[in-house]
N, C-alpha and C positions, 0 to 999 in steps of 0.2 A: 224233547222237541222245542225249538223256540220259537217264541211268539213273532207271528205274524210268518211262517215259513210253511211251506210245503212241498210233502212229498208222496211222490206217484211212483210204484214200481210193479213190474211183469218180466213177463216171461216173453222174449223175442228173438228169433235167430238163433244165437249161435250163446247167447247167455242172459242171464238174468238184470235187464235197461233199469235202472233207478233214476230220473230226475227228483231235484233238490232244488227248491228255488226262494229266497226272500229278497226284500226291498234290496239287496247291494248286489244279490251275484245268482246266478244256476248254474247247476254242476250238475255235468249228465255222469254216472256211475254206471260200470260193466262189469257183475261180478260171476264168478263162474255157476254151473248150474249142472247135478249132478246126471250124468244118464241112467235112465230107467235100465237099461240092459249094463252099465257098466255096475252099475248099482248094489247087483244081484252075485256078482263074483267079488271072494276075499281079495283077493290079491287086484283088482281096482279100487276097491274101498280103503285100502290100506295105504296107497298112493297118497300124495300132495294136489287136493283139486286146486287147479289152475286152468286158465283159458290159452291154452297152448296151441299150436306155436305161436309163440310171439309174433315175430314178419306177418301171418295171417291174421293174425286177431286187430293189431294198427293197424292193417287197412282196411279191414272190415268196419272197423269205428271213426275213422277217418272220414270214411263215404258214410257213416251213422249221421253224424254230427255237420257233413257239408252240407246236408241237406235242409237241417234247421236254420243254418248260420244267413241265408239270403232272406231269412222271414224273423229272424231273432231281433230283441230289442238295442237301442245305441250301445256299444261295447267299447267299455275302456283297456279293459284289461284281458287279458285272451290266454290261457296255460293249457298246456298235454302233461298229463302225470299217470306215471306207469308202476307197478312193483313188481319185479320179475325176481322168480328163485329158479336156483340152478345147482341139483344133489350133486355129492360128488361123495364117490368109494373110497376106501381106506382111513375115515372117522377124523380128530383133526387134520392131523396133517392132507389129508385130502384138498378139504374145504379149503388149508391154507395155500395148496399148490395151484390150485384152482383161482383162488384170490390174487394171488401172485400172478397167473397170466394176463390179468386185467388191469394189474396197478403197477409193475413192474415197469421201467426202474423209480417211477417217481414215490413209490413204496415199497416197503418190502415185508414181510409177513413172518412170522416164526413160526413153530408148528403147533402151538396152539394158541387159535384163533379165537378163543369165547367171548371174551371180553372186548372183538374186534370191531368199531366204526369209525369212517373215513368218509366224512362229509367235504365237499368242494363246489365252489361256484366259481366254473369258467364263463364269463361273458362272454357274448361277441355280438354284431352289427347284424341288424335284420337284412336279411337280401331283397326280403319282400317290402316292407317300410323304407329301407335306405335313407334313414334321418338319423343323426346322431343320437339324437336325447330315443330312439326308439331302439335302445339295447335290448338283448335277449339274456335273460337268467337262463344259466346253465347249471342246475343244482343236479349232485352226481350222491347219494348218499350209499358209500358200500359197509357190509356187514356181515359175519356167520353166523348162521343159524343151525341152532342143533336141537331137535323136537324128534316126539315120535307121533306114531297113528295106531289108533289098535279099529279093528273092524270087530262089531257087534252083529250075529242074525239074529236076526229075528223069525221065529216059527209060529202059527196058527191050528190048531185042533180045533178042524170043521165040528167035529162032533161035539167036543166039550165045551170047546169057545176059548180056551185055554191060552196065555201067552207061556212061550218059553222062549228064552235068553243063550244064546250061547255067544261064548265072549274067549278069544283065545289067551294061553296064558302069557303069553310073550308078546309085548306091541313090537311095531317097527318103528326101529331105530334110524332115522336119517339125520343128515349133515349137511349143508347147501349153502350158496351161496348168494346174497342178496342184495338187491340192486334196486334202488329209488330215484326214479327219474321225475323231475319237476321244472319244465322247461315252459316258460311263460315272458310275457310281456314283463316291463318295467312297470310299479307299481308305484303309485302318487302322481302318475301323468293324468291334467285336467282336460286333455283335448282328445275328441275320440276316436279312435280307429276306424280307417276309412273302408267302410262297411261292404265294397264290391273286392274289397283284399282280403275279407275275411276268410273265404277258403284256403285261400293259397298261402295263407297266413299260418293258418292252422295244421295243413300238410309240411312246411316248413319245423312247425315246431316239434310236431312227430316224428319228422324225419331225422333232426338234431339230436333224441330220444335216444330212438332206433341207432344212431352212429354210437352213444355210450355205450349201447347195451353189447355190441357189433364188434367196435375197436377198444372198449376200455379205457385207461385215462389217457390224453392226450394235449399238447399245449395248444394246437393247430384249432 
């Protein structure tokens, strides 16, 4: 933890709210949060916890976070940042064909993909600012990812008090494909962001997000 920073986190909605705050910046954080009924079956546990579906979860945070933004302190600098995975069947070459419907033709993939990252920052003009020097970072980071999951029960013996473990012998195997969105203001501007644009500011930069994750790369 660094000095002079804090953090506050719970349980709310639809996932687990962390704020993050010191002297230069707060970053509100949504991380997933496991269900007590999903919990309790292998084959959820064995899954990839994510706050799924996406389109649902940004605008649930969207209206999170509009609601602090008219009470928050002077703001310079304003960013929406997402990490979305997306499994895909048939092991590399999956993940690669998968990869390929996203980046194609401005990349192109081979089938196997391990070793694969393709970072990009498209800029483009705020619609909501409409000032020059007020550009929007378009940072796109894609990658494969190849992990597994194994699911652990856990048992209890009322009478003895006893734990027991059972652990299956085979994890699952997944292969996916992943996407880092980091869509924010211009960063070293001295002048501040004009505080009743802050929402619509902020549904903008989400929504820029949302079109990576949506269309994939694009020059437009």
């Amino acid at each position: 933890k660094q000095p002079f920073s804090r953090e506050e986190s719970g349980s709310y909605q639809k996932g687990i709210l962390t704020v993050i705050s010191d002297p230069v910046k707060i970053a509100w954080v949504v991380t997933p949060r496991p269900a007590v009924a999903e919990a309790a079956t292998a084959d959820a546990a064995s899954r990839p916890l994510t706050l799924k579906p996406f389109p649902e979860t940004r605008t649930w945070f969207v209206n999170v976070i509009s609601q602090w933004l008219p009470k928050c302190p002077p703001v310079y600098r304003l960013a929406f940042v997402a990490k979305l995975i997306r499994t895909a069947e048939g092991g590399p070459a999956g993940v690669s064909k998968l990869l390929n419907s996203y980046l194609y033709p401005n990349v192109q993939i081979d089938s196997d993909p391990s070793d694969f990252i393709y970072r990009i920052n498209r800029k483009c003009l705020s619609k909501t600012l409409g000032l020059e020097d007020r550009q929007i970072n378009r940072v796109a980071t894609w990658s494969a990812l190849m992990f597994s999951l194994q699911f652990q029960a856990m048992g209890l013996d009322v009478g003895t008090g006893a734990i027991t473990l059972n652990t299956p012998a085979k994890p699952t195997e997944y292969v996916a494909c992943s996407l880092d969105v980091d869509i924010s203001t211009m960063p070293g501007v001295k002048t501040e962001l004009p505080h009743e644009r802050l929402q619509q500011l902020f549904v903008e930069l989400a929504t820029l997000g949302t079109a990576i994750a949506e269309r994939g790369e694009s020059n437009d």
